[in-house]
N, C-alpha and C positions, 0 to 999 in steps of 0.2 A: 773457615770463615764463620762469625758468630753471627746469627740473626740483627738486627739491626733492633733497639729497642728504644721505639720511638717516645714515651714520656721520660727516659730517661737522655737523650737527646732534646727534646726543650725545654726542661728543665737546665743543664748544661749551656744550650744557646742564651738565653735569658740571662742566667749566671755571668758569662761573659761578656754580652751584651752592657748588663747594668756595670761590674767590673771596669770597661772599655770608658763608658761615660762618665764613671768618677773619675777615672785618672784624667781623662781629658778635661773633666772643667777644674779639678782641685790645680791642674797646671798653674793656669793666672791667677786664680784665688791667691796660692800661699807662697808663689814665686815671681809675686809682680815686683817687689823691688830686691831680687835676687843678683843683679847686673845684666851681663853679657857676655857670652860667648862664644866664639869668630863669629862676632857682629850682631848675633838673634840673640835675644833674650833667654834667658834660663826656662822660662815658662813654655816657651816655644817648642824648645828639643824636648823635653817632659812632656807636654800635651800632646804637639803633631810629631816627632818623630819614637820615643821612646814608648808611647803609648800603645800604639799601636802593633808595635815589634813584639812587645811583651803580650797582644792578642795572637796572632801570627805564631808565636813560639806555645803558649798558653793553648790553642785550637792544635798543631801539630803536633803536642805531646798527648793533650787528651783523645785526637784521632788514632795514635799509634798503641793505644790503651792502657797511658801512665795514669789513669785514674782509676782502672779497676782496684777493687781489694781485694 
């Protein structure tokens, strides 16, 4: 087990952090009149669902240490 090395750890959370925030407001921004689909809007699944998946998968690959070099 590796030490734990904390400014490189919030540096990392911040990263993800701000990452998480653009995807979720560029959702409506660029996909307001995207349509629909089954019924929610395009900007919808993009901001509240895909956004967050891709922090979720983004934080459990860089936990299992797919960002060392």
């Amino acid at each position: 087990m590796q030490p734990i090395n904390a400014n490189s750890l919030a540096k990392g959370a911040v990263a993800l952090t701000l990452f998480y925030f653009v995807a979720w407001l560029l959702g409506p921004l660029l996909l307001a009149e995207a349509g629909l689909w089954f019924g929610l809007p395009i900007w919808f699944w993009c901001s509240c669902i895909l956004a967050p998946l891709l922090l979720c998968l983004l934080v459990w690959w860089w936990l299992r240490g797919g960002a060392r070099g």
